[in-house]
C-alpha positions, 0 to 999 in steps of 0.5 A: 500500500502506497502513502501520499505524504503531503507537506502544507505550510500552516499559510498554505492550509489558512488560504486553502481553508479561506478559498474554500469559504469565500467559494461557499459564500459565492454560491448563487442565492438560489442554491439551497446550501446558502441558507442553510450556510448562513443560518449556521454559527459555529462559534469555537473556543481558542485554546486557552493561553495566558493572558491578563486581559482576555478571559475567553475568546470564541471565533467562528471562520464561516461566518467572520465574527468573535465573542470575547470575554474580558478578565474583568466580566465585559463580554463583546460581539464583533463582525466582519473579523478577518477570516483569515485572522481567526484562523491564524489563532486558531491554528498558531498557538505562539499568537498572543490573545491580547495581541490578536484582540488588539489588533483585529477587533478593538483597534480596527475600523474593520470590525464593528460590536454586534452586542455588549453587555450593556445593550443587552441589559438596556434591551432587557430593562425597555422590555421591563418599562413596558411591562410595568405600565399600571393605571392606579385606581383613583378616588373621587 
């Protein structure tokens, strides 16, 4: 039995792996496999490293958006992050993730904060305010 090795550069797979998705993406509107592409969000933990800022981050390649959770409790959404970003810290385990926060969601015109936390407590209280509405009785 005959083996194939194949030598891939880690660049190589991250071009290969981001091709891939760009083709996914260019599929016609009419194509059943868009739908269902673009209603699935596979968000997937980073291997923990070290860090004194970033207590969690959650990355998904597909659809270019990350979920990070602070040290110090806030939790942020971003879109439009580079897919090919996520995948590089996905699969080099050198890149720092206060770096890698730094560079390709914080300080980035490219992303944009879907949801803080303070938008969703915002959302959770407008919902309250309209719940509460009461007439008191009166007394003539």
């Amino acid at each position: 039995m005959n083996n194939i090795r194949v030598n891939v550069s880690v660049t190589h797979a991250i071009e290969l792996l981001i091709n891939s998705l760009n083709e996914v993406n260019s599929l016609s509107p009419s194509s059943n496999n868009v739908n269902l592409i673009t209603m699935i969000s596979m968000l997937v933990k980073v291997p923990t490293r070290s860090s004194s800022a970033i207590k969690s981050l959650e990355v998904d390649a597909l659809n270019g958006t990350a979920l990070c959770e602070f040290t110090n409790g806030k939790v942020y959404q971003y879109e439009n992050v580079s897919k090919r970003a996520i995948i590089n810290v996905l699969f080099n385990p050198d890149v720092s993730l206060g770096f890698w926060v730094n560079n390709n969601l914080v300080n980035t015109e490219r992303t944009q904060i879907v949801q803080d936390e303070y938008q969703l407590l915002a959302a959770r209280f407008a919902k309250l305010d309209k719940k509460i509405e009461a007439e008191l009785p009166s007394f003539a």
